[in-house]
C-alpha positions in Angstrom: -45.2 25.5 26.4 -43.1 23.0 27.8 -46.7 21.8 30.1 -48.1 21.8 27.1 -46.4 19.4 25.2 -46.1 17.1 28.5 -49.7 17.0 28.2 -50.2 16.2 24.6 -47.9 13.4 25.3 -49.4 12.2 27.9 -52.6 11.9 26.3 -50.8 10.3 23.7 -49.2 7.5 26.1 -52.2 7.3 28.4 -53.5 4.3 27.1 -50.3 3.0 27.5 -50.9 2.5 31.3 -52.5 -0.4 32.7 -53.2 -1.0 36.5 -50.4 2.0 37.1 -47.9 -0.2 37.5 -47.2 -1.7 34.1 -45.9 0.5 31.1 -46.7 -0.8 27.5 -46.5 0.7 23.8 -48.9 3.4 23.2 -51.9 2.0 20.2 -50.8 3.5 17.6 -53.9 2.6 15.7 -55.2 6.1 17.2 -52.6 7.6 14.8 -51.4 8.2 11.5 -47.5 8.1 11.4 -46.7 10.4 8.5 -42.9 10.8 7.2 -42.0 14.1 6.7 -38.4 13.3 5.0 -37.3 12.7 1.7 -35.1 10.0 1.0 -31.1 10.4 1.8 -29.4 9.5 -1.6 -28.1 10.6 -5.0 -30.7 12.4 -6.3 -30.7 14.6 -2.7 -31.0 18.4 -3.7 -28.6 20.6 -1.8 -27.6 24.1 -1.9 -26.0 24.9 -5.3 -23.3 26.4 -3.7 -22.6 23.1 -1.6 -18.8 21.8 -2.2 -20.8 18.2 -2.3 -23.6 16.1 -2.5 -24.8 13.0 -0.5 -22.6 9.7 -1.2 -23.0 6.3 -0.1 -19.6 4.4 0.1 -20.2 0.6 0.4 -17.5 -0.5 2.6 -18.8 -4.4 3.3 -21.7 -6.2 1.8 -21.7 -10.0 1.3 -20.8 -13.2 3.1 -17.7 -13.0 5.1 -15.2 -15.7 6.0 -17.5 -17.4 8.9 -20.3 -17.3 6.5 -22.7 -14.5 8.1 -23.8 -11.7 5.9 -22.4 -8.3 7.0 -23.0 -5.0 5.3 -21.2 -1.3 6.3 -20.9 1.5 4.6 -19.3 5.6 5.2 -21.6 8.5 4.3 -20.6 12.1 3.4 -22.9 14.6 3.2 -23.3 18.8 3.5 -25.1 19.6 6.9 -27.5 21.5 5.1 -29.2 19.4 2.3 -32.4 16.8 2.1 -34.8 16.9 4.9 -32.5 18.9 7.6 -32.4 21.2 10.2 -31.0 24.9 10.6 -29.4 25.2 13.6 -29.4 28.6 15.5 -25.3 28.8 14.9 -26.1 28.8 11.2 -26.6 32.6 11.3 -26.1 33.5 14.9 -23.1 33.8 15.8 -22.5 32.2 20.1 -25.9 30.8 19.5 -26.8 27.0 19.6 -25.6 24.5 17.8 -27.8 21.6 16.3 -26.3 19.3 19.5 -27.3 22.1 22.0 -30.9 22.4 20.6 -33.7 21.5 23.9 -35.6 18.6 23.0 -38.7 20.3 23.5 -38.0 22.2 20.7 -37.9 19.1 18.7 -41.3 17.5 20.0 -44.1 20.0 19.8 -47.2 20.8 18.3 -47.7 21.6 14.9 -49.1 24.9 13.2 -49.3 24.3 9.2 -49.9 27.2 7.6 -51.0 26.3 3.8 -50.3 29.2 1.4 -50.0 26.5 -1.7 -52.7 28.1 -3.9 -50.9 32.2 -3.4 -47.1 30.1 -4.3 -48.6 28.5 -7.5 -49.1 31.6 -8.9 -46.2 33.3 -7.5 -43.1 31.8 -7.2 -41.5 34.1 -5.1 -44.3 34.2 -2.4 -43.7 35.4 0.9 -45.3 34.2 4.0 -47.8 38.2 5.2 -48.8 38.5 8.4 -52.5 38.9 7.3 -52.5 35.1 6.1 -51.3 34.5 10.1 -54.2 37.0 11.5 -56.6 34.9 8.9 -55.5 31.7 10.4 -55.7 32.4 14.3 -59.2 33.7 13.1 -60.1 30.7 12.1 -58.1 28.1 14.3 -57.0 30.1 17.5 -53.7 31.8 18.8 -50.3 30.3 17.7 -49.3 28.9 21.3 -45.4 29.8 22.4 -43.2 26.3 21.4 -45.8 25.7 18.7 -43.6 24.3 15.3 -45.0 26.6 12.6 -44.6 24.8 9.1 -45.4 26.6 5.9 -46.7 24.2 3.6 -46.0 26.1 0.0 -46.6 23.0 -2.3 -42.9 22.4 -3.4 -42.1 19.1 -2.3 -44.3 18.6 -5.6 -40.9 19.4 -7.7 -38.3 16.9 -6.0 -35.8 15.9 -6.3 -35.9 17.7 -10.0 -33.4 20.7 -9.1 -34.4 23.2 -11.7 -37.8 22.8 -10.9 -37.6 23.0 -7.1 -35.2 25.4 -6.8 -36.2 27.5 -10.0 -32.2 27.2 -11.4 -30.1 24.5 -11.6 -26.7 26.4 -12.2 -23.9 24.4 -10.3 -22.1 26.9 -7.7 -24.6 30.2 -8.7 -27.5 30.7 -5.8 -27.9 34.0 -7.7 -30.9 32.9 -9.8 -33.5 30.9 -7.0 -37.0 31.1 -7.2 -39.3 29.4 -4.5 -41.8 30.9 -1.7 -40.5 31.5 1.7 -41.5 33.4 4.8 -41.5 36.9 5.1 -39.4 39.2 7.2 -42.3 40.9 9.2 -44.4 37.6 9.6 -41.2 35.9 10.7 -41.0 38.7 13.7 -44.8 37.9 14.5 -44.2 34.5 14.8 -40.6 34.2 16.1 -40.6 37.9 18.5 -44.5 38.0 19.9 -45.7 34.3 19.3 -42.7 32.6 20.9 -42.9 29.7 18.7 -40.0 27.3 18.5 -39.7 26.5 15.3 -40.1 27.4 11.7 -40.1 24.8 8.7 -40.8 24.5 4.8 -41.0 22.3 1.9 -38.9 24.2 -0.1 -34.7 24.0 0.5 -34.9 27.9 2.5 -37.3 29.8 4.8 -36.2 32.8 3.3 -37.8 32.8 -0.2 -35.2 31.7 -2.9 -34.3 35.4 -4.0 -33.4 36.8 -1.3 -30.0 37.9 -0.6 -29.5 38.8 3.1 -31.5 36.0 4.9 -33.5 38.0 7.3 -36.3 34.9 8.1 -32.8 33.1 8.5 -31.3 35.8 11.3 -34.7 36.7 12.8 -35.0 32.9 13.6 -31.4 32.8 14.9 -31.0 35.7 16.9 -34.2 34.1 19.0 -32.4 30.6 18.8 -35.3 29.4 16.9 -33.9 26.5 14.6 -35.4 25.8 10.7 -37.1 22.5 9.1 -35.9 22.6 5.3 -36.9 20.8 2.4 -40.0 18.8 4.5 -42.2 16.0 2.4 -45.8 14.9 2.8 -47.0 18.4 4.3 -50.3 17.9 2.7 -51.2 15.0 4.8 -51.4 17.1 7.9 -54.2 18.8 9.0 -53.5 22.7 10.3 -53.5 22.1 14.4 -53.3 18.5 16.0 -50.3 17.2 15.0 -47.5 16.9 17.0 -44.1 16.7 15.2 -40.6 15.0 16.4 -37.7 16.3 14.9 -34.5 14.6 15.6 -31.3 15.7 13.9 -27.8 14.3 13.9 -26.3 15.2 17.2 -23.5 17.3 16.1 -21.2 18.6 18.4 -20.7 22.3 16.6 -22.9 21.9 13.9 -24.5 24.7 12.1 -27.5 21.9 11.2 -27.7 18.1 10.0 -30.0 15.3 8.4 -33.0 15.1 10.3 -35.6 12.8 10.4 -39.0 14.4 10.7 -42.3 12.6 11.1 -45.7 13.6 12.2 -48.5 12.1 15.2 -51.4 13.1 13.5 -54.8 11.7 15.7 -57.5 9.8 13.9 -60.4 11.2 15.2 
């Protein structure tokens, strides 16, 4: 996988090389740069069991004495709310942390799986392995390192909390409804395709009613990490993207903010 990826990249940066000697930007006019984050800020949905939300503390804005504008602020936010990743460590215990995640885990072709039209009639839709055998029918094999993204529909709902995570209860996770993976199309993916990621636009892989986690721990146990909570899913086609997640490098973190965004080709 990890050839793989080297040569989509290098396709990518090919242009980029002129008499072999003399490295310049890559045209991005061949591509459409899509953002695949929501917005850091007060209206950020988190976990309703989160001790805290996102907050912006201004610590400098205006002129200052010598008469140059200077602005600073602090930030304090939950590792896992917005657009963020699901380290391995978050439910496997010795396994990585969001800082000890490969990068080629973070750059890699995308495989979007669009189940939106099953989810908008069932809100607690799980991910089958027929809708996987359905779309290697139709697209080819699930390549090992692939970034599988289920695209359910749900970034439709933020940031409204009751309507994205079906319950708005402060502190009580007891009452979720969204679509998620499933358990047995998570081990298809994860166990025999090798990929090397999972991620949703909705705030959990595992669907919102589910109480022990098992697309959560299947993912860990092979230290495959999770994209939550992804935006503008729609926009991407089902193969040909490549996707570059890059988190906040946390030494010991269980996940973080991420910034996701998508290469996807014009032709």
């Amino acid at each position: 996988m990890k050839a793989t990826v080297l040569a989509a990249l290098l396709a990518c940066l090919a242009p980029a090389i002129s008499a072999g000697t003399k490295l310049q930007a890559p045209d991005l006019a061949d591509y459409q740069l899509i953002d695949l984050t929501h917005t850091f800020d007060a209206d950020t949905v988190y976990w309703p069991t989160a001790p805290s939300r996102f907050r912006l503390e201004r610590l400098d804005f205006g002129k200052t004495d010598a008469g140059y504008f200077y602005s600073a602020n602090s930030l304090c936010t939950p590792e896992h709310g917005g657009t963020h990743i699901d380290a391995p460590l978050h439910f496997g215990e010795r396994m990585r942390s969001v800082a000890e995640i490969p990068l080629e885990q973070l750059v890699a072709p995308a495989v979007v799986l669009d189940v939106s039209a099953a989810a908008a009639t069932d809100p607690d839709y799980r991910l089958t392995p027929q809708v996987i055998r359905d779309f290697e029918k139709q697209f080819g094999p699930i390549e090992p390192g692939s970034m599988v993204i289920l695209r359910t529909g749900w970034s439709r709902f933020w940031p409204d909390p009751k309507s994205y995570l079906g319950d708005d209860t402060p502190g009580d996770a007891s009452r979720l409804r969204f679509p998620g993976f499933g358990a047995e199309a998570a081990r298809i993916l994860v166990e025999q395709r090798k990929v090397g990621v999972l991620g949703i636009d909705t705030a959990s892989i595992d669907f919102g009613q589910s109480k022990k986690f098992m697309v959560h721990r299947i993912a860990a146990a092979a230290n495959v990490p999770g994209l939550e909570n992804l935006a503008n899913l729609e926009r991407l086609p089902p193969r040909g993207a490549i996707l570059i997640a890059l988190p906040m490098k946390i030494r010991g973190g269980s996940g973080g903010p991420t910034r996701v965004i998508a290469l996807v080709p014009n032709h």
